[in-house]
C-alpha positions as CSV (number, residue, x, y, z in Angstrom):
1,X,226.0,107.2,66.8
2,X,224.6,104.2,65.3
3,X,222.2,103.7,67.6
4,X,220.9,106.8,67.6
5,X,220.6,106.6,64.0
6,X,218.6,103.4,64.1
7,X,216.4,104.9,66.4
8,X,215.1,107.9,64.5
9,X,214.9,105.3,61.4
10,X,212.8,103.2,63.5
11,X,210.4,106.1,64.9
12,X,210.6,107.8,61.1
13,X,209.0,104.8,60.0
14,X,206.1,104.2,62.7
15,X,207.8,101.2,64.4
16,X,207.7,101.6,68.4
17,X,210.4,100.7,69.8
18,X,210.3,97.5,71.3
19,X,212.0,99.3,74.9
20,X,209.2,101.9,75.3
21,X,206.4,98.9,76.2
22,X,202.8,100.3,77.4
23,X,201.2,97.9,79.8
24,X,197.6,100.0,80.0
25,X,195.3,96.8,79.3
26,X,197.3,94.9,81.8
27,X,196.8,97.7,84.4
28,X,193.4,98.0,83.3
29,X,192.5,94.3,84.3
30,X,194.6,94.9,87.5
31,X,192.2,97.7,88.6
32,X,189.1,95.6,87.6
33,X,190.2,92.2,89.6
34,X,190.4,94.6,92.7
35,X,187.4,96.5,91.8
36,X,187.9,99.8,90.2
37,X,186.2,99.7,87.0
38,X,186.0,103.3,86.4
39,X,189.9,104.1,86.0
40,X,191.8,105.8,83.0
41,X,195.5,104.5,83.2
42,X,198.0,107.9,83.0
43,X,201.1,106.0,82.9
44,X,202.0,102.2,83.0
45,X,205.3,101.4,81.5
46,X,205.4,98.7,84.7
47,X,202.8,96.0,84.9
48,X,203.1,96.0,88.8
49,X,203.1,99.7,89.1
50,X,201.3,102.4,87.3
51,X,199.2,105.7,88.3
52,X,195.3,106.4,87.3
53,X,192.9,108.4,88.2
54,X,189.1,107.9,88.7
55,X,186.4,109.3,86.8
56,X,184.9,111.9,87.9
57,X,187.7,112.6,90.7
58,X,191.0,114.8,90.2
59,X,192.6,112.4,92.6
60,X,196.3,111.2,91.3
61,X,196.4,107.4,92.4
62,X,199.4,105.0,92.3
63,X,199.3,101.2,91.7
64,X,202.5,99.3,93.6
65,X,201.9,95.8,93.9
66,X,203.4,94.2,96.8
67,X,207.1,93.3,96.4
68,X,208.8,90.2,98.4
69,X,209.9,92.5,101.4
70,X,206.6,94.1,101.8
71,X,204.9,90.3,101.5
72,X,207.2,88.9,104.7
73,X,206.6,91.9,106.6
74,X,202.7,91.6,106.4
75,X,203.0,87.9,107.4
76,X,205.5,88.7,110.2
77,X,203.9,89.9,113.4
78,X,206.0,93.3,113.4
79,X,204.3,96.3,113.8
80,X,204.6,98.4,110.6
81,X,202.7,101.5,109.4
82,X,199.7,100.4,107.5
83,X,200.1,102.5,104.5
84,X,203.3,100.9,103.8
85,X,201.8,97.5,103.0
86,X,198.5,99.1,100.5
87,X,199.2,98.0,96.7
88,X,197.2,101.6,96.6
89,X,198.3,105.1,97.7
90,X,197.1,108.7,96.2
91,X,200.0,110.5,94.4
92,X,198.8,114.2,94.4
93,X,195.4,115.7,95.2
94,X,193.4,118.4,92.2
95,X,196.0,117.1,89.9
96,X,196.7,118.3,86.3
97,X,196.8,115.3,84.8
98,X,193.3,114.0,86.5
99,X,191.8,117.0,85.1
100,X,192.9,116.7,81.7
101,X,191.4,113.3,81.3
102,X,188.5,114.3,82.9
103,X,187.9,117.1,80.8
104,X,188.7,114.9,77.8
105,X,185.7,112.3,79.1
106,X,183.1,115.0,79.5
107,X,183.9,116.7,75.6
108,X,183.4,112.6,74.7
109,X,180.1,112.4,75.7
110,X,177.5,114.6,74.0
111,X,178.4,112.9,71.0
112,X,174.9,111.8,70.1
113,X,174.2,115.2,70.4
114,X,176.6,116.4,67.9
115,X,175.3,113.5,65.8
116,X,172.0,114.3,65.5
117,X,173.1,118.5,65.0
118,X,175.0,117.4,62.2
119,X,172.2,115.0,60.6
120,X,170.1,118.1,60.7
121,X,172.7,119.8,58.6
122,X,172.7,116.5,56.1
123,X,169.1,116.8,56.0
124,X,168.5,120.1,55.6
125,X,170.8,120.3,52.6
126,X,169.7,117.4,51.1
127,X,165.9,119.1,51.3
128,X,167.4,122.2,49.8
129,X,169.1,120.2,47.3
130,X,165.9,118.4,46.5
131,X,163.4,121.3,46.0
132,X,166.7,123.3,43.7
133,X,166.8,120.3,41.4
134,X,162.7,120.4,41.3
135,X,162.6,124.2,40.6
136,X,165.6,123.2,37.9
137,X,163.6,120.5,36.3
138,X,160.6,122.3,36.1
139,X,162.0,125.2,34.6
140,X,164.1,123.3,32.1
141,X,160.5,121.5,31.1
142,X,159.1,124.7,30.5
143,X,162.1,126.2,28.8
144,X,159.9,127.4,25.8
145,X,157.5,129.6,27.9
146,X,160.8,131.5,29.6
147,X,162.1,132.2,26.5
148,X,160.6,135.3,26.4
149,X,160.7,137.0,29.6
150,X,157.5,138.7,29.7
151,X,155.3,136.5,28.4
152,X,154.4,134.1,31.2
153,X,155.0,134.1,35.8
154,X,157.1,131.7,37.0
155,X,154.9,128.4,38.0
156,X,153.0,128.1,41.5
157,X,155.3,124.9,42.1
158,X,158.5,126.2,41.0
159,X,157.7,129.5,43.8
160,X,157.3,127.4,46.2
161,X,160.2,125.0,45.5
162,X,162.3,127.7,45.6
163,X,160.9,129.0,48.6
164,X,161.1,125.5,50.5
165,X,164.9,125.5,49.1
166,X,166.2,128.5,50.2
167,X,164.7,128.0,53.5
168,X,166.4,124.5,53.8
169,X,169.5,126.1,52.9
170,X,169.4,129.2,55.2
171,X,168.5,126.5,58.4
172,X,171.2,124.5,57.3
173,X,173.6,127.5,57.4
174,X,172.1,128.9,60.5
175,X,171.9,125.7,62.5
176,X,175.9,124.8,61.2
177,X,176.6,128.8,62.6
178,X,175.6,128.5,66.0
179,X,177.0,124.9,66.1
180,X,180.5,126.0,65.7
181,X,180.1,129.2,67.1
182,X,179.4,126.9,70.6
183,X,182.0,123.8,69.9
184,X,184.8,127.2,69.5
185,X,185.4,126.1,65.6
């Protein structure tokens, strides 16, 4: 009872445990001292055995490095399989797991695209916001010849400042509408 106690103090509090280890970066430089550079570690709670899968590939592959047994049997002349002696073997084929992270790669990448929609957004309020505070300023300057309503047009400038403004604003509004009608917001 205590120990279970302790352990939901420990996760309350953000601590991780110091029995549930993750050994990704160590399986990570496994793969790239054989070669495989474009892995995404699954699972690796083992440093000397873990599953990945490959970009771009739905293949479920599993890391076993070569215990003592396997080692004296490669160096004795006895005729074994050869797939029992690869540090390598594939786990499951289309699997669910692959998928996922590869789906999670290809959302990651059209982020410069997403960057420069949304600076379009900045910049297309800060315009609107620009040309408002114009048309404000210059009606506040003239304050005496609106004071009766009749008397005088609005100003040339102010027309088109609130022209420019309110067409900032609606691309602002129409750009940020299809943007999150497509990313499903």
């Amino acid at each position: 009872m205590a120990s279970l106690l302790v352990s939901v103090a420990v996760s309350a509090n953000g601590v991780i445990p110091v029995l549930e280890l993750d050994f990704t970066r160590s399986a990570t430089e496994t793969l790239k001292k054989i070669g495989i550079n474009d892995a995404c570690i699954i699972g690796a709670s083992n440093p000397v055995a873990f599953t990945y899968c490959r970009e771009g590939s739905t293949t479920l592959w599993k890391y076993q490095a070569l215990d003592l047994e396997q080692m004296a049997v490669m160096r004795s002349d006895a005729k074994q399989p050869l797939t029992n002696n690869q540090p390598i073997s594939v786990i499951e084929f289309n699997s669910a797991a692959c998928e996922h992270e590869n789906s999670l790669a290809a959302a990651e990448k059209p982020a410069t695209a997403r960057w420069l929609i949304l600076g379009l957004i900045a910049m297309s309020l800060l315009i609107g916001l620009r040309y408002s505070y114009g048309a404000m300023l210059q009606r506040r300057q003239n304050a005496t010849a609106y004071s009766q309503p009749d008397e005088q047009a609005p100003s040339e400038f102010q027309a088109t400042a609130q022209t420019k403004a309110l067409a900032a604003f609606g691309l602002a509004v129409a750009v940020a509408v299809v943007y999150f009608n497509y990313t499903g917001y």
